[in-house]
Residue frames as a rotation matrix with the C-alpha (Angstrom) as fourth column:
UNK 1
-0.499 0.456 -0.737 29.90
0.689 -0.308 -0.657 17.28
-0.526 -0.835 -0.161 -23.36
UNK 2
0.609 0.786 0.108 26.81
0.786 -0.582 -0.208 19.64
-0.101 0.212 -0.972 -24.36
UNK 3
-0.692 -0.262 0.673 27.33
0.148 -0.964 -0.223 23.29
0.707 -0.055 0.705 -25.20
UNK 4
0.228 0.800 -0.554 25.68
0.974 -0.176 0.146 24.65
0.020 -0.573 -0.819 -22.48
UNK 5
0.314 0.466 0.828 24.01
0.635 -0.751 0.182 28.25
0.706 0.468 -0.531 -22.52
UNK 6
-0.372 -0.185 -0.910 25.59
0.916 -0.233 -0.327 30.55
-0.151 -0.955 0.256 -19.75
UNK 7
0.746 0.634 0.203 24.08
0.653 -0.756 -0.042 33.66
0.127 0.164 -0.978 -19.49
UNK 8
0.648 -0.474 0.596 25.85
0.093 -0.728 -0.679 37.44
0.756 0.495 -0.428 -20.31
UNK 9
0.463 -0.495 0.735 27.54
-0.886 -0.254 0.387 37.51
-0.005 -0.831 -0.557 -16.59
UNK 10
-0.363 -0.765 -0.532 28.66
-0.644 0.619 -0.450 33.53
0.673 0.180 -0.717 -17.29
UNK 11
-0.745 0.448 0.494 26.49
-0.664 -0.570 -0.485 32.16
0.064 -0.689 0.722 -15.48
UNK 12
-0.203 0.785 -0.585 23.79
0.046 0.604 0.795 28.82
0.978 0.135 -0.159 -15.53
UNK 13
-0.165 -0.131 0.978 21.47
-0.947 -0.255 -0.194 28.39
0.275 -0.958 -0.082 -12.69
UNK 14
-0.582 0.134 -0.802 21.44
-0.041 0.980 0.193 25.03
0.812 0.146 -0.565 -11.15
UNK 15
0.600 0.799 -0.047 18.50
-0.577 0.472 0.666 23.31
0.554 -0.373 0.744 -9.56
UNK 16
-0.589 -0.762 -0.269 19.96
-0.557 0.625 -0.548 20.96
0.585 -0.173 -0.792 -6.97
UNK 17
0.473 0.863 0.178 17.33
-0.827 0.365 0.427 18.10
0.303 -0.349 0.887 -5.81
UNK 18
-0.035 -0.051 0.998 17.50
-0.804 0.595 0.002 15.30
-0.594 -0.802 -0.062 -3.30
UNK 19
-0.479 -0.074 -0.875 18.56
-0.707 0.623 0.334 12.19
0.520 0.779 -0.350 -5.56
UNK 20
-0.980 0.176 -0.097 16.56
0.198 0.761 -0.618 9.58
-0.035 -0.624 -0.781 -2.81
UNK 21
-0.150 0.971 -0.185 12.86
0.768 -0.004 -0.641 11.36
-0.623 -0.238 -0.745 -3.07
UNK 22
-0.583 -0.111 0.805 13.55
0.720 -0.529 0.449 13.94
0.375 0.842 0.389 -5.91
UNK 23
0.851 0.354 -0.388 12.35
0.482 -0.820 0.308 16.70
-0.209 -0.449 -0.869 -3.17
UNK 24
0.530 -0.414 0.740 13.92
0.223 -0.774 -0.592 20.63
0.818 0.479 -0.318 -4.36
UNK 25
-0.152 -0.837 -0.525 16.82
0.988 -0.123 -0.089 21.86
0.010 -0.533 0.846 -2.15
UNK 26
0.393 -0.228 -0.891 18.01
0.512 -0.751 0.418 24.51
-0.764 -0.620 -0.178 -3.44
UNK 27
0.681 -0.195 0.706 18.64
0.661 -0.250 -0.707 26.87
0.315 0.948 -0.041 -6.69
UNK 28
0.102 -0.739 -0.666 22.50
0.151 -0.651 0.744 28.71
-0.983 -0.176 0.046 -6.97
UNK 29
0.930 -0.124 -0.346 24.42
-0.353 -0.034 -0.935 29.52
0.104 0.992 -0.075 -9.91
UNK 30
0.257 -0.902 0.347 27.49
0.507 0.432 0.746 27.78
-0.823 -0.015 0.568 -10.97
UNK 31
0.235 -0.578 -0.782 30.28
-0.972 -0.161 -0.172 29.60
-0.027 0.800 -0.599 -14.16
UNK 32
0.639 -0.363 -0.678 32.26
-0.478 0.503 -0.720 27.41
0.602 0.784 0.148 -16.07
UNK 33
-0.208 -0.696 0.687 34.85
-0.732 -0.356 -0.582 27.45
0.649 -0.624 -0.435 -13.24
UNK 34
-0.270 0.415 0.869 32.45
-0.952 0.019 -0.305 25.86
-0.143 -0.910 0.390 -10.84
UNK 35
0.524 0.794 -0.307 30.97
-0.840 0.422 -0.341 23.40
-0.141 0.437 0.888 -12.87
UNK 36
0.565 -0.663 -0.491 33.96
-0.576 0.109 -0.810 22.20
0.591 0.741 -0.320 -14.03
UNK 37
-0.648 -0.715 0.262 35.12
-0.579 0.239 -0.779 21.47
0.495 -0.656 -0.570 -9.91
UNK 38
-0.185 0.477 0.859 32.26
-0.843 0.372 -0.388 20.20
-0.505 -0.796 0.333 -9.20
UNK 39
0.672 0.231 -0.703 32.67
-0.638 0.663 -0.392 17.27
0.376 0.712 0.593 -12.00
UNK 40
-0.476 -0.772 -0.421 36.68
-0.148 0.543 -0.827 16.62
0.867 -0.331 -0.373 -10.87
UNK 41
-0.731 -0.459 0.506 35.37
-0.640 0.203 -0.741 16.38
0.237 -0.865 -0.442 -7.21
UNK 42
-0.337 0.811 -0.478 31.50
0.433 0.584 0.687 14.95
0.836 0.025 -0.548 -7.09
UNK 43
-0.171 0.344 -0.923 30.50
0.848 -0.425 -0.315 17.40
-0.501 -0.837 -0.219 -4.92
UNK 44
0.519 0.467 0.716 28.64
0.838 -0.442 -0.319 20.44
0.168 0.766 -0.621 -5.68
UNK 45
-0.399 -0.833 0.383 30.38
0.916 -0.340 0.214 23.68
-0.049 0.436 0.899 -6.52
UNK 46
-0.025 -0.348 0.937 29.35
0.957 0.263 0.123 27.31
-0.289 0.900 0.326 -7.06
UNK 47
-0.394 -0.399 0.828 29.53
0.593 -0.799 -0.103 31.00
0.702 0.450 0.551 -8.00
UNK 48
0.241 0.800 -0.549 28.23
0.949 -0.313 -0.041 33.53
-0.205 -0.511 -0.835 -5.42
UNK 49
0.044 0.130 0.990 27.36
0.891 -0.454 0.020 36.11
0.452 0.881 -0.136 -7.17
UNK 50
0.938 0.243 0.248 27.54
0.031 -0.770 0.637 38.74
0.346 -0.590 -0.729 -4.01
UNK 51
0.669 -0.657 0.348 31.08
0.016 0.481 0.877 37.48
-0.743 -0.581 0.332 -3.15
UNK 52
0.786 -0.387 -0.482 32.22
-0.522 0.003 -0.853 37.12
0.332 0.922 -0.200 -6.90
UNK 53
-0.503 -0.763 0.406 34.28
-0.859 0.492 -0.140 34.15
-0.093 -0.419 -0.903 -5.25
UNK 54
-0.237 0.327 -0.915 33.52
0.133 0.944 0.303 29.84
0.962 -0.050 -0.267 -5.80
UNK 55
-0.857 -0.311 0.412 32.99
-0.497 0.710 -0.499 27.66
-0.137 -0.632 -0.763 -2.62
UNK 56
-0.602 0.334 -0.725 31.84
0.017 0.913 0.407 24.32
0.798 0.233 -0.555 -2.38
UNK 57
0.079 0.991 -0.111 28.79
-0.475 0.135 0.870 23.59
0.877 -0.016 0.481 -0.93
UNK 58
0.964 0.224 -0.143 28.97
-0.051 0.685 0.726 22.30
0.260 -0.693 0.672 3.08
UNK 59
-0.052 -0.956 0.289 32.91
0.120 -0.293 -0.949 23.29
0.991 -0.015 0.130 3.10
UNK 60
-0.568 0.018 0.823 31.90
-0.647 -0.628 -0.433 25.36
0.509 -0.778 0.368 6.56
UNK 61
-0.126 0.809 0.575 29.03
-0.991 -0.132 -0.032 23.47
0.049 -0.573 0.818 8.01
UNK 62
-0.864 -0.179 0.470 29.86
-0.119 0.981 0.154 19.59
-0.489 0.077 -0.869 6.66
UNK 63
0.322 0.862 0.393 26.60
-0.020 0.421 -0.907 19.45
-0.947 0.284 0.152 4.79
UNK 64
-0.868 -0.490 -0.083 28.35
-0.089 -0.011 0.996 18.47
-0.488 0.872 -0.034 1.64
UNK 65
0.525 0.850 0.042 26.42
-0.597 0.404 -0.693 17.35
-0.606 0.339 0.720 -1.44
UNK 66
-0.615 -0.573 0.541 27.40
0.047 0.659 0.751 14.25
-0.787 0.487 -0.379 -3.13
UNK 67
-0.088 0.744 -0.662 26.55
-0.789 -0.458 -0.410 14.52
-0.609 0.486 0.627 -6.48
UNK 68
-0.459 0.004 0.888 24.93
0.313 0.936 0.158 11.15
-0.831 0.351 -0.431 -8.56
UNK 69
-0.104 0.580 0.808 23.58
0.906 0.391 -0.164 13.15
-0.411 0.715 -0.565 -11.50
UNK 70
-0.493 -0.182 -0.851 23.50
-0.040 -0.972 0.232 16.13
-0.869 0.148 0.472 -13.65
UNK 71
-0.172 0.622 0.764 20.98
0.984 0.144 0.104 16.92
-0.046 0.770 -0.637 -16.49
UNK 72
-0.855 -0.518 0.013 20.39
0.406 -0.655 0.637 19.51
-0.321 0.550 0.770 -18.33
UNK 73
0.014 0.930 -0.368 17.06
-0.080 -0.366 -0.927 21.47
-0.997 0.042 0.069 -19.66
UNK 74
0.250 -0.027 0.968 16.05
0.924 0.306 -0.230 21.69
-0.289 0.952 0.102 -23.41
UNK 75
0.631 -0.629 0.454 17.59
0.527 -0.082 -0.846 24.62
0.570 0.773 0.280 -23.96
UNK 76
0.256 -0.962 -0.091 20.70
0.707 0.250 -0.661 24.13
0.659 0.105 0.745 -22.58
UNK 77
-0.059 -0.259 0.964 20.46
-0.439 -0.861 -0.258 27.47
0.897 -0.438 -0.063 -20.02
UNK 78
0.432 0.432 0.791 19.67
-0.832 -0.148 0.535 25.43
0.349 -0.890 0.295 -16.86
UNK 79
-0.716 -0.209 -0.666 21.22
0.048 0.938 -0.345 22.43
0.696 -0.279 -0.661 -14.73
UNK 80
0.623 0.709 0.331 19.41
-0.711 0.338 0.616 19.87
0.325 -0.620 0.714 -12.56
UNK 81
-0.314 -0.925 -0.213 21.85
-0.698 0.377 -0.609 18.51
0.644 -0.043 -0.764 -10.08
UNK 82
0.653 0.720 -0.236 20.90
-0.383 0.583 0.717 15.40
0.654 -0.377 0.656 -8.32
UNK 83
-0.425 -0.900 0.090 22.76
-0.396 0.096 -0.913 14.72
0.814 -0.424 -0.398 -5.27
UNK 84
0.388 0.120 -0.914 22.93
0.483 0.818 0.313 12.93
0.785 -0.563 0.259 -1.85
UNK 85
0.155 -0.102 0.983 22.77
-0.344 -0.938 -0.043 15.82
0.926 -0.331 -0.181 0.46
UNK 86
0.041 0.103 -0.994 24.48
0.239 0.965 0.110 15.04
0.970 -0.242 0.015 3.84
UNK 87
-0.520 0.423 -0.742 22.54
0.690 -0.304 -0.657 17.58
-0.504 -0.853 -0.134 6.13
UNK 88
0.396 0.918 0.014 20.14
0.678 -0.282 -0.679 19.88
-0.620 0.278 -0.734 5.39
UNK 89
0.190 -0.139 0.972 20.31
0.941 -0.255 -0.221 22.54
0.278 0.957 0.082 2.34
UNK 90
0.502 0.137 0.854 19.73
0.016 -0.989 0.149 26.02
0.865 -0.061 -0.498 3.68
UNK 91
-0.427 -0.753 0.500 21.68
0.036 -0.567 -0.823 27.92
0.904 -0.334 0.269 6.10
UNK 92
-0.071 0.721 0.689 18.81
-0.824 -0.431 0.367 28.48
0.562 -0.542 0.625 8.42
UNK 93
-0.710 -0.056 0.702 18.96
-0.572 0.626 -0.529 24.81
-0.410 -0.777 -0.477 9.60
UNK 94
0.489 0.870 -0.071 15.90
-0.645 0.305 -0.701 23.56
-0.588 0.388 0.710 7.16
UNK 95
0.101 0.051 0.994 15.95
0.420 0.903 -0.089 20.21
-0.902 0.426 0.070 4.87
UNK 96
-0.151 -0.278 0.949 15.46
0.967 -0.242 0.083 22.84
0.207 0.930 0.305 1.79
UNK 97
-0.925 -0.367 -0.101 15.96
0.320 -0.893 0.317 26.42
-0.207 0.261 0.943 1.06
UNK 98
-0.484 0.875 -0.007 12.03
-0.007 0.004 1.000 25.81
0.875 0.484 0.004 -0.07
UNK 99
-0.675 0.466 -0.571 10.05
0.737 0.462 -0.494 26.38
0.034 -0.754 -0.656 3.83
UNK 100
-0.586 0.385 -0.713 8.35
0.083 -0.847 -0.525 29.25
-0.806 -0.367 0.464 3.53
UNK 101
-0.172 0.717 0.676 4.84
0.985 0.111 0.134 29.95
0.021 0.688 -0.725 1.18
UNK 102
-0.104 0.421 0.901 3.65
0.848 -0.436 0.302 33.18
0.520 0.795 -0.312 -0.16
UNK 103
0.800 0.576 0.168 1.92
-0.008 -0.270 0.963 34.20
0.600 -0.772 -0.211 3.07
UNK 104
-0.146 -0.988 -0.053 5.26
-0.533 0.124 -0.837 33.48
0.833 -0.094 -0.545 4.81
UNK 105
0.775 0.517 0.363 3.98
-0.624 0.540 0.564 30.54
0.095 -0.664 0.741 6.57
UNK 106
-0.422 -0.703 -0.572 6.68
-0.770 0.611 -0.185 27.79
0.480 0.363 -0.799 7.15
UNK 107
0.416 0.420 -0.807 6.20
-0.558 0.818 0.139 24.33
0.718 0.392 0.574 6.00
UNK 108
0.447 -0.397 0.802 7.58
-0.487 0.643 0.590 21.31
-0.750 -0.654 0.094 7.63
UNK 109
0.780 -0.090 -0.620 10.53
-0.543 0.394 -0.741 19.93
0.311 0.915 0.258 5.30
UNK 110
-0.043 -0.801 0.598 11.99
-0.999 0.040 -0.019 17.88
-0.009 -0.598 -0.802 7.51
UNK 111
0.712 0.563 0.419 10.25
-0.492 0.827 -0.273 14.73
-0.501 -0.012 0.866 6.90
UNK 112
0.813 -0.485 -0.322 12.53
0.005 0.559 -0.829 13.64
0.582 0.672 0.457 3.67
UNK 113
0.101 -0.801 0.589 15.45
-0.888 -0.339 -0.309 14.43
0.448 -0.492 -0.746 5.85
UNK 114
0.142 0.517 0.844 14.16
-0.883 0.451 -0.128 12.07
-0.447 -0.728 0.521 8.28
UNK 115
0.975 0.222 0.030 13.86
-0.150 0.747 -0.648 9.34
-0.166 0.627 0.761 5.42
UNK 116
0.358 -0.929 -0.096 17.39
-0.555 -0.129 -0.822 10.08
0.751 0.347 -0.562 4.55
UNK 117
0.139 -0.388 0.911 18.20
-0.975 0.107 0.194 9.22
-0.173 -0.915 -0.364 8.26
UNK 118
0.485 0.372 0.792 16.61
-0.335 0.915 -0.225 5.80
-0.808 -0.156 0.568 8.19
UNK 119
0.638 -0.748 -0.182 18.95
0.025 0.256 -0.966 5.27
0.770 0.612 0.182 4.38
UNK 120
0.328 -0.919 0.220 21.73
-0.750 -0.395 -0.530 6.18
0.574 0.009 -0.819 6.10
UNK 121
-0.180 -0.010 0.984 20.88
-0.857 0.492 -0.152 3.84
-0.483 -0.870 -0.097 9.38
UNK 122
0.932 -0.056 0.358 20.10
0.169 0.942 -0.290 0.54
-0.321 0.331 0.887 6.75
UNK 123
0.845 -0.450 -0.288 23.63
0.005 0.546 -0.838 1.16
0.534 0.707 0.464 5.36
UNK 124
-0.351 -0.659 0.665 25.36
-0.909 0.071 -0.410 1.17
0.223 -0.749 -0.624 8.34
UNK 125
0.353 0.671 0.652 23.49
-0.681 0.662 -0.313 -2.08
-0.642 -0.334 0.690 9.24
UNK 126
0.939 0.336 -0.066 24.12
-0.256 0.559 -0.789 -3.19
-0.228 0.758 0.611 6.09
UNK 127
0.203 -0.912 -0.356 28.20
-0.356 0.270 -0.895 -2.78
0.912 0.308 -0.270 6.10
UNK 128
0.148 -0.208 0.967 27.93
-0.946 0.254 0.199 -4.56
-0.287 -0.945 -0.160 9.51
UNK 129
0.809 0.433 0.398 26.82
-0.266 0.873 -0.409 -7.35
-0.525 0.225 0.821 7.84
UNK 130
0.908 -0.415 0.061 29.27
0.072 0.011 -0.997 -7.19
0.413 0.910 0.040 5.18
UNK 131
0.007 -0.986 0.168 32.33
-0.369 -0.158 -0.916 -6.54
0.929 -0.056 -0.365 7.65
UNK 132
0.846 0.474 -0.245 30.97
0.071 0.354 0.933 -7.95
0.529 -0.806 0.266 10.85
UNK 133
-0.159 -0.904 0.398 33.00
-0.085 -0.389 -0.917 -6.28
0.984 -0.180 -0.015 13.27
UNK 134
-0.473 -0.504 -0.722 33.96
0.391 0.615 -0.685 -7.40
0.790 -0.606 -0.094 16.82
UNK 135
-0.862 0.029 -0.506 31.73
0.440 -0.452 -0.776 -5.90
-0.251 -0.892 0.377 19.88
UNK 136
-0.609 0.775 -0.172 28.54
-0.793 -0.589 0.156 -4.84
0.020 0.231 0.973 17.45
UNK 137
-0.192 0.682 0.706 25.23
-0.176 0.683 -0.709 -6.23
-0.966 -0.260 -0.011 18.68
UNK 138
0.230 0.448 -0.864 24.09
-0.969 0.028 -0.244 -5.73
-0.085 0.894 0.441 14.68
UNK 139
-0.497 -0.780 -0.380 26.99
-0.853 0.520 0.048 -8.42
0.161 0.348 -0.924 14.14
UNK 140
-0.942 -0.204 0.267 26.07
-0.321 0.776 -0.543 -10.48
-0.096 -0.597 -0.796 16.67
UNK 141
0.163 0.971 0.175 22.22
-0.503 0.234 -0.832 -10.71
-0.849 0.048 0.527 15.36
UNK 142
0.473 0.193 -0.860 23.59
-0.856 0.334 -0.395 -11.81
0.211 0.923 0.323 11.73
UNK 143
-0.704 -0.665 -0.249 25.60
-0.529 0.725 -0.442 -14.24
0.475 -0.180 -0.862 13.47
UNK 144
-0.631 0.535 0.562 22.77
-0.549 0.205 -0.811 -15.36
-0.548 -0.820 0.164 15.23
UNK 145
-0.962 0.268 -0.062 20.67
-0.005 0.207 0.978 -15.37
0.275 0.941 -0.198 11.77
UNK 146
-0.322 0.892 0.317 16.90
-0.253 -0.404 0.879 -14.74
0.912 0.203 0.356 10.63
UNK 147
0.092 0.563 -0.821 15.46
0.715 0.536 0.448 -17.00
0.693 -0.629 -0.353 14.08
UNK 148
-0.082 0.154 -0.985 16.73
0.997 0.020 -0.080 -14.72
0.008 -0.988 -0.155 15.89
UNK 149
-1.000 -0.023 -0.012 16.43
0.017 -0.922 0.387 -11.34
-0.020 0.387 0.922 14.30
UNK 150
-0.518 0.822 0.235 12.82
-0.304 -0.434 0.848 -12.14
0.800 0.368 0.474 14.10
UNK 151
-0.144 0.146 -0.979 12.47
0.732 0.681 -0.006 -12.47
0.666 -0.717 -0.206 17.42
UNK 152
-0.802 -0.289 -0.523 13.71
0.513 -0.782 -0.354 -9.57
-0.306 -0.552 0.775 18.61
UNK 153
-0.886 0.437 0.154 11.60
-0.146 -0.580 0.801 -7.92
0.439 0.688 0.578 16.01
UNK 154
-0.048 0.987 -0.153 8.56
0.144 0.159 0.977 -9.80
0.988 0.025 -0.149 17.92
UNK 155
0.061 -0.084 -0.995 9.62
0.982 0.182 0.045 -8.31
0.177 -0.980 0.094 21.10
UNK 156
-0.952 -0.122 -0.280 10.16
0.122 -0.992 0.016 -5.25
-0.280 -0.019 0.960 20.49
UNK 157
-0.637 0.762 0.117 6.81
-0.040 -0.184 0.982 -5.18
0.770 0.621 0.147 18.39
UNK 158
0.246 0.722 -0.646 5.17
0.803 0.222 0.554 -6.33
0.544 -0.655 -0.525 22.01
UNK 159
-0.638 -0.747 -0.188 7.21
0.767 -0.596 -0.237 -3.50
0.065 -0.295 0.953 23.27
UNK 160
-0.960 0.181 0.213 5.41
0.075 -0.569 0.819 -1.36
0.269 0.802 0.533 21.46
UNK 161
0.115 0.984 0.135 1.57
0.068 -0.143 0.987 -2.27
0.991 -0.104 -0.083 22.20
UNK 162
0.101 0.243 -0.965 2.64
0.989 0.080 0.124 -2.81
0.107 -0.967 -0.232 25.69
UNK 163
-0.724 -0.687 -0.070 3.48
0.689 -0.714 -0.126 1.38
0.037 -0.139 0.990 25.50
UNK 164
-0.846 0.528 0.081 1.08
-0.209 -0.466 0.860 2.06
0.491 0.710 0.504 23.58
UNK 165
-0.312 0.699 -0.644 -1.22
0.576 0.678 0.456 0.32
0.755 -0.228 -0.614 25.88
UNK 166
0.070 0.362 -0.929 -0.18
0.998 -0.033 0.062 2.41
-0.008 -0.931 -0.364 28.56
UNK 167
0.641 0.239 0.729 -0.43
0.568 -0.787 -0.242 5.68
0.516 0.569 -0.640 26.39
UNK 168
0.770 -0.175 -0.614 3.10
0.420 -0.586 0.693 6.53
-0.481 -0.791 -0.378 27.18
UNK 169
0.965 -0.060 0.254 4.28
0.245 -0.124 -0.961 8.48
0.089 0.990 -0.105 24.34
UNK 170
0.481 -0.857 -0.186 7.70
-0.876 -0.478 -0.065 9.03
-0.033 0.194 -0.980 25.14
UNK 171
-0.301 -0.455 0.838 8.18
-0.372 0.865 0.336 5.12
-0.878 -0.210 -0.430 25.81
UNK 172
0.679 0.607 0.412 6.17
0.321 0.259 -0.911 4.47
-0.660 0.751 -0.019 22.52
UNK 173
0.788 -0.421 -0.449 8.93
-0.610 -0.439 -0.659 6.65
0.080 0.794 -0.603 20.88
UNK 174
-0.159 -0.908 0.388 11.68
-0.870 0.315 0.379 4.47
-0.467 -0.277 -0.840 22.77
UNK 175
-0.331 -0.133 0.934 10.25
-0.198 0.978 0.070 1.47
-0.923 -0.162 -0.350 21.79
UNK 176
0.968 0.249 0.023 9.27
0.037 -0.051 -0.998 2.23
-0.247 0.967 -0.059 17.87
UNK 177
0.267 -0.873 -0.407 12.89
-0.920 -0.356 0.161 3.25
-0.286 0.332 -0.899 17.58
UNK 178
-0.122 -0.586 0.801 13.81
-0.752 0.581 0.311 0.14
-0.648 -0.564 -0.511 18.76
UNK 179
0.240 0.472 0.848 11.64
0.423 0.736 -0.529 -2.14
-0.874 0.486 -0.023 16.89
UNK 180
0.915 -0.304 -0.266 12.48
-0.402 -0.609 -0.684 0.27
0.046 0.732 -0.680 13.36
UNK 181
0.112 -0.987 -0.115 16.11
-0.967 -0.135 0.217 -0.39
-0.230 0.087 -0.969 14.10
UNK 182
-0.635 -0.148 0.758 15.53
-0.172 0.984 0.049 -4.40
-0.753 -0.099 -0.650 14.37
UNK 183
0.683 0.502 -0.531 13.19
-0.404 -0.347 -0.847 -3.79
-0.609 0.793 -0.034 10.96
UNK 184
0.675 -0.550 -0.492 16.22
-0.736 -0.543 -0.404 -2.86
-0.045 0.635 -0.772 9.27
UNK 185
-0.363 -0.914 0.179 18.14
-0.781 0.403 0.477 -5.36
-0.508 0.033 -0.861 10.32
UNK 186
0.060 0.583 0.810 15.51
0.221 0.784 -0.580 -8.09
-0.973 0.214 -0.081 9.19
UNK 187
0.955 0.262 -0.139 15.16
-0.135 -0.036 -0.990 -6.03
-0.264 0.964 0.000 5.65
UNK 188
0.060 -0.983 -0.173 19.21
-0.993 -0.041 -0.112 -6.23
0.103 0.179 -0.978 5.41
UNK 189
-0.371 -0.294 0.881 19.07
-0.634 0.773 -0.009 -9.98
-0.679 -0.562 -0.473 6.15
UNK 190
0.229 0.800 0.555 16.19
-0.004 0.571 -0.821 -10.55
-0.973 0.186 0.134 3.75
UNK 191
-0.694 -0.472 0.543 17.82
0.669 -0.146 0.729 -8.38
-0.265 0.870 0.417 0.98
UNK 192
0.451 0.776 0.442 14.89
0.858 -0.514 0.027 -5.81
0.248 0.367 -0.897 1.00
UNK 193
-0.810 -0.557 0.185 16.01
0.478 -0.808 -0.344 -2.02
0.341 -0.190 0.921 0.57
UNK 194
-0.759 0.256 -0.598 14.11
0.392 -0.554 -0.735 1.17
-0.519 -0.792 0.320 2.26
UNK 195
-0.780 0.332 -0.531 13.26
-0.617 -0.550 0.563 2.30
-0.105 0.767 0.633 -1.29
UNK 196
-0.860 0.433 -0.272 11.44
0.032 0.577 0.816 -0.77
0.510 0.693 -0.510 -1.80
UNK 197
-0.689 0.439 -0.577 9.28
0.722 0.344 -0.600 -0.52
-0.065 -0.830 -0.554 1.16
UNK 198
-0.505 -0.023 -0.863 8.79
0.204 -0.975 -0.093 2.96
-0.839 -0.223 0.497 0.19
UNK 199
-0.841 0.134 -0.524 7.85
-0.538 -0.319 0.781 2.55
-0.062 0.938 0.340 -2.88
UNK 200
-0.513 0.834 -0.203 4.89
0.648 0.531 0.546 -0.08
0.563 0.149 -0.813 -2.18
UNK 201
-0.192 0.645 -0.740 3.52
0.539 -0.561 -0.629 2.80
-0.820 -0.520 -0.240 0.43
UNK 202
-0.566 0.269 -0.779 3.61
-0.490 -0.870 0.056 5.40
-0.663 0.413 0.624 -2.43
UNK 203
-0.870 0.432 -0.239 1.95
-0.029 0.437 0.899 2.45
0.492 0.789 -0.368 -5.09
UNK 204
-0.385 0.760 -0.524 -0.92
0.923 0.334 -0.193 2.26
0.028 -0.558 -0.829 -2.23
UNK 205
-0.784 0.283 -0.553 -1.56
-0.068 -0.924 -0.377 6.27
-0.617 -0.258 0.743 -1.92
């Protein structure tokens, strides 16, 4: 392991970013102490410096972070902790610790959250498939197989314009859900992931 640079109080601060869209969380500090618990457990760890006491990150509130990465700056005084954050970052109730500009305007940083959701909802989907348990409709669509999964999908999709037709946005939201959820199951059937989908929208921007 690196020498890494703590500073005169012991001290490194760490960066902690969203390992799924590499959007900023939040910046703490972690000691030796911290660093050290947050390696044995995979969860982040660290120092509060107003407290002069550890605790782990989501302990109180269940927003843990799972961590899938740690890196380091060139010289050696900073961490960058990539993790798999499983509710928002800040205290306040926000996606990151980052909502507020200069002017104290606040942003909207709920979107990536959001994205997270829709991960979270293909791998549930995805260990249906993989355990196909007794009494879940998911099941019962892979048991069914693609003919019918892409059916639904073309029902729900009529769903949709028929809502949309009759410009009734709360039934438009029921029925996108719907059709999104029966998506997922099609990309879990095909073998396509969220990322990938995601990643041809961001190759088009």
């Amino acid at each position: 392991m690196v020498e890494i640079k703590y500073d005169e109080k012991g001290l490194i601060p760490a960066i902690i970013q969203d390992s799924s869209n590499n959007e900023v969380l939040m910046m703490a500090y972690m000691n030796e102490e911290s660093l050290n618990k947050t390696l044995a457990s995979g969860y982040t760890w660290f120092f509060s410096r107003s407290r002069q006491q550890l605790w782990m990150k989501g302990e109180s509130s269940g927003n843990t972070q799972k961590v899938e990465q740690i890196l380091y700056d060139c010289d050696e005084d900073t961490l960058l902790i990539k993790v798999k954050p499983a509710g928002p970052a800040c205290h306040t109730g926000n996606y990151s610790c980052f909502y507020r500009d200069l002017q104290g305007e606040e942003i909207d940083t709920s979107i990536p959250f959001q994205i997270n959701i829709l991960q979270e909802l293909y791998q549930i989907i995805l260990s249906r498939q993989q355990e196909m348990p007794e009494g879940s409709y998911t099941s019962y669509l892979f048991q069914e197989g693609i003919d019918k999964i892409l059916k639904k999908v073309g029902e729900e999709s009529a769903e949709v314009i028929i809502a949309a037709k009759n410009r009734d946005k709360n039934e438009v939201v029921y029925e996108t859900a719907d059709l999104i959820y029966h998506l997922l199951v099609m990309m879990v059937e095909q073998g396509v992931g969220v990322r990938d989908v995601l990643a041809e929208l961001r190759s088009r921007r």
